[in-house]
C-alpha positions, 0 to 999 in steps of 0.5 A: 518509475518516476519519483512521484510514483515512487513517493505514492507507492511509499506511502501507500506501503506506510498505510495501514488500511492499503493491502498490497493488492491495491499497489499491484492493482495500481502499480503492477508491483508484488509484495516482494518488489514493494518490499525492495523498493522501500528497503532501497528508498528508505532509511535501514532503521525505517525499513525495520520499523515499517517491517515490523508495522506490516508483519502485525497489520491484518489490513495489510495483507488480504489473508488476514483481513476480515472476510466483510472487507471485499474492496482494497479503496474507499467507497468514497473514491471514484477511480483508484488510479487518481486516488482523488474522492468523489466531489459532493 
């Protein structure tokens, strides 16, 4: 992985509304590689922080997300690879 690809997997992980599903779609990560990857890139006192965050986010993980919600991207985004919304 390149550092660019690095720094979008990060900050996917800090946003509450990207489930984990949507860092393996893209990226063919697990839960538990995303976790060593921020435990290796980040500060330790972030790392907790953004564990604490995730253990109490429902949007993070698809089990605990609410049944109505069936996509992992916004309906606004053309193609979950470029991450880019759609011109109007």
């Amino acid at each position: 992985m390149n550092e660019i690809q690095i720094d979008r997997i990060i900050e996917m992980a800090w946003e509450d509304r990207t489930p984990f599903d949507a860092i393996k779609f893209q990226f063919h990560l697990s839960e538990a590689d995303v976790k060593a990857l921020m435990k290796k890139e980040l500060k330790f006192s972030s790392y907790k922080l953004w564990r604490i965050r995730v253990e109490n986010c429902k949007t993070k993980h698809a089990a605990k997300r609410a049944e109505t919600i069936e996509r992992f991207k916004c309906n606004r985004q053309r193609a979950i690879s470029n991450n880019k919304i759609s011109k109007r």
